[in-house]
C-alpha atoms as a printed R data frame, in Angstrom:
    type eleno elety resid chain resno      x       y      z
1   ATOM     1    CA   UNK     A     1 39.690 -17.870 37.371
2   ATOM     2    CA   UNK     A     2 40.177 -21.516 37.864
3   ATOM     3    CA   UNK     A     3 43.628 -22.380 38.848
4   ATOM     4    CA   UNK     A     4 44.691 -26.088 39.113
5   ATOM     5    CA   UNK     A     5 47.749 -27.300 41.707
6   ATOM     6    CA   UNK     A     6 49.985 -31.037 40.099
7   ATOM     7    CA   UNK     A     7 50.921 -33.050 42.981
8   ATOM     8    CA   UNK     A     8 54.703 -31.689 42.812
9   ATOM     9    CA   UNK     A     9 53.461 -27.714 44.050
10  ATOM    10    CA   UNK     A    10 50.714 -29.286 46.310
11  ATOM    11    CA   UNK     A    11 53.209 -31.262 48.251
12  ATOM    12    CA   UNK     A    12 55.812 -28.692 48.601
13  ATOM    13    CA   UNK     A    13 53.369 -26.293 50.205
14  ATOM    14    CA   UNK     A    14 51.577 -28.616 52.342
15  ATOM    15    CA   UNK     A    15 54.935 -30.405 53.489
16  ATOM    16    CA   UNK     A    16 56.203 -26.230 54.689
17  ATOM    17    CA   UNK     A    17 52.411 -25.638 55.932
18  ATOM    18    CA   UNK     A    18 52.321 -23.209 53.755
19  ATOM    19    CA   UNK     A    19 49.044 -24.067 51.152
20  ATOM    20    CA   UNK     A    20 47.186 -20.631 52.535
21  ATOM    21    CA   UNK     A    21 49.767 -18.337 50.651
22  ATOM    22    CA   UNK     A    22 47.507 -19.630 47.721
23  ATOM    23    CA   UNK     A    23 44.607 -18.226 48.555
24  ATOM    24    CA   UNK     A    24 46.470 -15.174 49.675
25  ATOM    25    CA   UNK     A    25 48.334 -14.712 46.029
26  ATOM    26    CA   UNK     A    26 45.186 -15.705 44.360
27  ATOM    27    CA   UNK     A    27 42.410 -14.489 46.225
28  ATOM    28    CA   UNK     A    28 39.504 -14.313 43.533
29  ATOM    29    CA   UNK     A    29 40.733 -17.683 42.350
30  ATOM    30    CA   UNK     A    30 38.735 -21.648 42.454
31  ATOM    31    CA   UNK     A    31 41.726 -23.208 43.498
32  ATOM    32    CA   UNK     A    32 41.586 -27.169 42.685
33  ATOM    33    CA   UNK     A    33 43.156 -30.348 42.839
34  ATOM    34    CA   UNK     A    34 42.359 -32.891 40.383
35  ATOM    35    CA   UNK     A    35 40.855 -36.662 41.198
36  ATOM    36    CA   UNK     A    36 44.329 -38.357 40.101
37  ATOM    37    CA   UNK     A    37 46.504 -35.912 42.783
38  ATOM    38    CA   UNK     A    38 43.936 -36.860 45.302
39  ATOM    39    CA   UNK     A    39 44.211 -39.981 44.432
40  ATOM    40    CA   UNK     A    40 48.375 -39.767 44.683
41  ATOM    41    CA   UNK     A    41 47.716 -37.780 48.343
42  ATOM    42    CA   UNK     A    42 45.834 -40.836 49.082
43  ATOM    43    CA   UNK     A    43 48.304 -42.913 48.754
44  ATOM    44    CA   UNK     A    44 50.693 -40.573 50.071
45  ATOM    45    CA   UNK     A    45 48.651 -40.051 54.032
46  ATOM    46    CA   UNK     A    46 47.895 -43.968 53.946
47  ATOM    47    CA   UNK     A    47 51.946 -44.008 54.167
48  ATOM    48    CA   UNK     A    48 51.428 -42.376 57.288
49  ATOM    49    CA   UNK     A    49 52.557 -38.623 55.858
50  ATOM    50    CA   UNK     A    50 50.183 -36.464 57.742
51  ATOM    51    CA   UNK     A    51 50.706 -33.239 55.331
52  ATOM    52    CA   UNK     A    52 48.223 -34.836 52.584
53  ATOM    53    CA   UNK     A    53 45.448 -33.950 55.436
54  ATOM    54    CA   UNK     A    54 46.136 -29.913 55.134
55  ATOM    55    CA   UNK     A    55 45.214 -30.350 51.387
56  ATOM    56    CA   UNK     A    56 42.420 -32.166 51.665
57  ATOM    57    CA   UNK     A    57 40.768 -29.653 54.464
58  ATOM    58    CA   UNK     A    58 41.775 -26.333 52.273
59  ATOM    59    CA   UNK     A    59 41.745 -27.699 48.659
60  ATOM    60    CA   UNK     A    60 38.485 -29.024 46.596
61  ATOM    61    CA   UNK     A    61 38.978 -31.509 43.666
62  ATOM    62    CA   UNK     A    62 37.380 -30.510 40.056
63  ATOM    63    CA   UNK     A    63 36.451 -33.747 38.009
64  ATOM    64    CA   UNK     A    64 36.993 -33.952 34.485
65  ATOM    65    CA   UNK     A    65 34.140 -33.558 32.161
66  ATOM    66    CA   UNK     A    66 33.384 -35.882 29.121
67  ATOM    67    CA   UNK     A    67 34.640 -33.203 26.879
68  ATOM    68    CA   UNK     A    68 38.035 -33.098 28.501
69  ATOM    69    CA   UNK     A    69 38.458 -36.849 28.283
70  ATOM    70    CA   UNK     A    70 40.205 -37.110 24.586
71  ATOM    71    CA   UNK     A    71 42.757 -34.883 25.624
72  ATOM    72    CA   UNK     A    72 43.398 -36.281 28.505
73  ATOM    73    CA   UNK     A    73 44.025 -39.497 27.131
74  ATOM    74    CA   UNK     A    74 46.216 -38.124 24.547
75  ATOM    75    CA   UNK     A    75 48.079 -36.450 27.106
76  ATOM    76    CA   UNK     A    76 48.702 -39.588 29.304
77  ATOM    77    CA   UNK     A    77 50.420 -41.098 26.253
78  ATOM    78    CA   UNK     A    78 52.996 -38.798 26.636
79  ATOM    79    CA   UNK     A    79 56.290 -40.562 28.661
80  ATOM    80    CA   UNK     A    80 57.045 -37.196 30.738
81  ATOM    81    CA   UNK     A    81 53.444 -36.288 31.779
82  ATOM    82    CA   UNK     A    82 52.119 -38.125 34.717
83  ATOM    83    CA   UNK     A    83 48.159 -38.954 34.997
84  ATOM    84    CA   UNK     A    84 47.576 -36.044 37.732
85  ATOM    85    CA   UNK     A    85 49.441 -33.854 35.059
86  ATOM    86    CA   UNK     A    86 47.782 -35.117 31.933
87  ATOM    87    CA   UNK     A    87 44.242 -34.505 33.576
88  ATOM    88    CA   UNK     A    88 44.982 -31.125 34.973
89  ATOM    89    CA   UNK     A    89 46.362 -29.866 31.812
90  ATOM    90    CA   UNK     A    90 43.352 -31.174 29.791
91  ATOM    91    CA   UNK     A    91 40.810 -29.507 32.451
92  ATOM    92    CA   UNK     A    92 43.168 -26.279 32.101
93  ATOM    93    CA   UNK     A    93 43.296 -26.492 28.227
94  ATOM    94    CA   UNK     A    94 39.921 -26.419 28.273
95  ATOM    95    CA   UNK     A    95 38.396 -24.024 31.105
96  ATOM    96    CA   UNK     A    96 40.982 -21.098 30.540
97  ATOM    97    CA   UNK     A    97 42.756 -21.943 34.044
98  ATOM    98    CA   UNK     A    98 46.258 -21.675 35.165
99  ATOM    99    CA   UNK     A    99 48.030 -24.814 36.003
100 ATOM   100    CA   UNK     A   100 50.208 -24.983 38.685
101 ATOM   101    CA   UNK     A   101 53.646 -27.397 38.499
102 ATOM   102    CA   UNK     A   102 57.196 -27.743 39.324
103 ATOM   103    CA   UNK     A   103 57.545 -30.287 36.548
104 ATOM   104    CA   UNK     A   104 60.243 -28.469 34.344
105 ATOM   105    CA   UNK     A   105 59.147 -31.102 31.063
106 ATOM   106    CA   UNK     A   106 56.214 -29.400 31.341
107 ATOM   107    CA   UNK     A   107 56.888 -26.209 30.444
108 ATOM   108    CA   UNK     A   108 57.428 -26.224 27.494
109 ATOM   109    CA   UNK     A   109 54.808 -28.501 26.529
110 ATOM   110    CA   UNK     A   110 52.555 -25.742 28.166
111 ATOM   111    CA   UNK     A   111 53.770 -23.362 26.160
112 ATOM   112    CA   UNK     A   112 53.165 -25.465 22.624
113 ATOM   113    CA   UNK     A   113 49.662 -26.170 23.993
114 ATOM   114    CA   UNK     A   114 48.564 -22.602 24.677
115 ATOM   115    CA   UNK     A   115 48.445 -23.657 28.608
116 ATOM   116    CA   UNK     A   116 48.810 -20.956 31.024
117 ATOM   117    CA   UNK     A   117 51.415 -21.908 33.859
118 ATOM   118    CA   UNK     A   118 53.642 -21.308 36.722
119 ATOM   119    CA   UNK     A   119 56.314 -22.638 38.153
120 ATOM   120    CA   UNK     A   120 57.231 -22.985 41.762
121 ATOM   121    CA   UNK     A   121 59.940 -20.230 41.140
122 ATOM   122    CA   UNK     A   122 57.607 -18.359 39.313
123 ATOM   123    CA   UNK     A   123 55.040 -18.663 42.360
124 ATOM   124    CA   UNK     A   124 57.438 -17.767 44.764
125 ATOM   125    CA   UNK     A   125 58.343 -14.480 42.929
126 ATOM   126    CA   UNK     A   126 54.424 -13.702 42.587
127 ATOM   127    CA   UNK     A   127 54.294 -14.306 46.731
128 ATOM   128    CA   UNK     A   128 57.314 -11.672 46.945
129 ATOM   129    CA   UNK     A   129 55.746  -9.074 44.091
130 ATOM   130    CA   UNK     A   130 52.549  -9.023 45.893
131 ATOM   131    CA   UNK     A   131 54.403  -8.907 49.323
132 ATOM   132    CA   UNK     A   132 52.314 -11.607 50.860
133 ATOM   133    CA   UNK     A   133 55.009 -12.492 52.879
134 ATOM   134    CA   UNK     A   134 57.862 -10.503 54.079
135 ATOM   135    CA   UNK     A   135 61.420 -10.517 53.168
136 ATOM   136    CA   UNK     A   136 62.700 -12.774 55.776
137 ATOM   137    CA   UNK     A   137 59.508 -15.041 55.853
138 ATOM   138    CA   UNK     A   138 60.400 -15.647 52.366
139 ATOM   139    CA   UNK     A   139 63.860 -16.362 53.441
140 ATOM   140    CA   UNK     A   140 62.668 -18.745 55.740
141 ATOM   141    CA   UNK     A   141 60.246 -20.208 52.952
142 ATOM   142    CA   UNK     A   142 62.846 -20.709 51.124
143 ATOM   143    CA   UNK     A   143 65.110 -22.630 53.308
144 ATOM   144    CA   UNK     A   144 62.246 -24.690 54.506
145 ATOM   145    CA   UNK     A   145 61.306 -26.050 50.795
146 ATOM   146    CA   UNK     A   146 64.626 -26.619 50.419
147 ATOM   147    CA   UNK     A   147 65.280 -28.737 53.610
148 ATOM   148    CA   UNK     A   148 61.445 -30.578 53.968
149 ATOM   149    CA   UNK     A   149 60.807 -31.063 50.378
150 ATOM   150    CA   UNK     A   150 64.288 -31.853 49.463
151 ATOM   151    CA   UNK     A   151 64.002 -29.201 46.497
152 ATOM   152    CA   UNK     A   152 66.843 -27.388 45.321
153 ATOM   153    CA   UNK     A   153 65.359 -23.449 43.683
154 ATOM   154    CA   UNK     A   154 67.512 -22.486 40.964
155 ATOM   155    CA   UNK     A   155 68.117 -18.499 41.271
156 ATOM   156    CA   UNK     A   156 66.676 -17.837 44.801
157 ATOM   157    CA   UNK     A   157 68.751 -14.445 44.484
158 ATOM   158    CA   UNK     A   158 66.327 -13.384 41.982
159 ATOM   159    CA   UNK     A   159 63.227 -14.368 44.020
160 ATOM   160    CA   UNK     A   160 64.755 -12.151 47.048
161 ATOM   161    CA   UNK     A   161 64.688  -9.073 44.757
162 ATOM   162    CA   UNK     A   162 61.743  -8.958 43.708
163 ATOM   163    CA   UNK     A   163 61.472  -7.464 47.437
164 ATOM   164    CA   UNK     A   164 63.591  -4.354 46.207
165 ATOM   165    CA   UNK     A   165 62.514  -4.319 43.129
166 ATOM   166    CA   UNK     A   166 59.141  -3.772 44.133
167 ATOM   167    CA   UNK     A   167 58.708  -1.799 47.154
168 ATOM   168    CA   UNK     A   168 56.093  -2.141 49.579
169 ATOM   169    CA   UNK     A   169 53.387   0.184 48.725
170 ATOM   170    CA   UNK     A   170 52.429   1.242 52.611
């Protein structure tokens, strides 16, 4: 399974040094970036913000192919879909993956388009189902997107029991 990160997720778990959980939640997975967010990270580093570096040693880009290039431009046409968005949703429309964004607009556009996606809340609750993290890491997660990213997590209560709702299977 291919699953492809928007700028938004990428940032918040590089700016908490936290990209590994990724791998950790999605361990079989080809986890990707797409040229236009590497572009953005680009952009962002040359600013002189250091966290763009922990993407670009743990995360791979996946171009677009030919195919995927109508969509894509329909996509960018849109007002509320950025160009990182518009080509990772065209490369997951069309390779089955799972796309990866905090973008709220999105959702529902993902859901129209037959586009399978998570949020970050929806992430975080995965991380506490599959208890890659303890309870009070996850507390401390939490906190720390909240404070370095300057991103407010509607319903962290329901994040924090997914840790009793599910318990640890050792």
């Amino acid at each position: 399974m291919m699953v492809i990160l928007d700028c938004d997720i990428v940032n918040t778990l590089a700016k908490v040094d936290r990209i590994c959980l990724l791998k950790k939640v999605f361990p079989e997975a080809d986890i990707r970036i797409t040229n236009s967010v590497y572009m953005e990270l680009l952009r962002v580093r040359k600013a002189g913000f250091s966290f763009a570096d922990k993407v670009f040693k743990s995360i791979l880009v996946v171009l677009m192919e030919p195919r995927e290039l109508e969509r894509f431009q329909s996509h960018s046409q849109k007002s509320f879909i950025h160009f990182g968005e518009a080509e990772a949703l065209s490369i997951a429309k069309n390779r089955g993956a799972l796309f990866l964004t905090n973008d709220s607009k999105l959702t529902k556009f993902c859901e129209e388009e037959g586009i399978s996606m998570l949020n970050l809340k929806d992430l975080l609750s995965l991380i506490a189902i599959k208890r890659t993290i303890t309870l009070p890491e996850m507390e401390k997660l939490l906190q720390e997107i909240e404070t370095k990213n300057n991103t407010f997590i509607k319903d962290k209560s329901s994040i924090l029991e997914e840790f009793e709702e599910y318990p640890s299977r050792s």
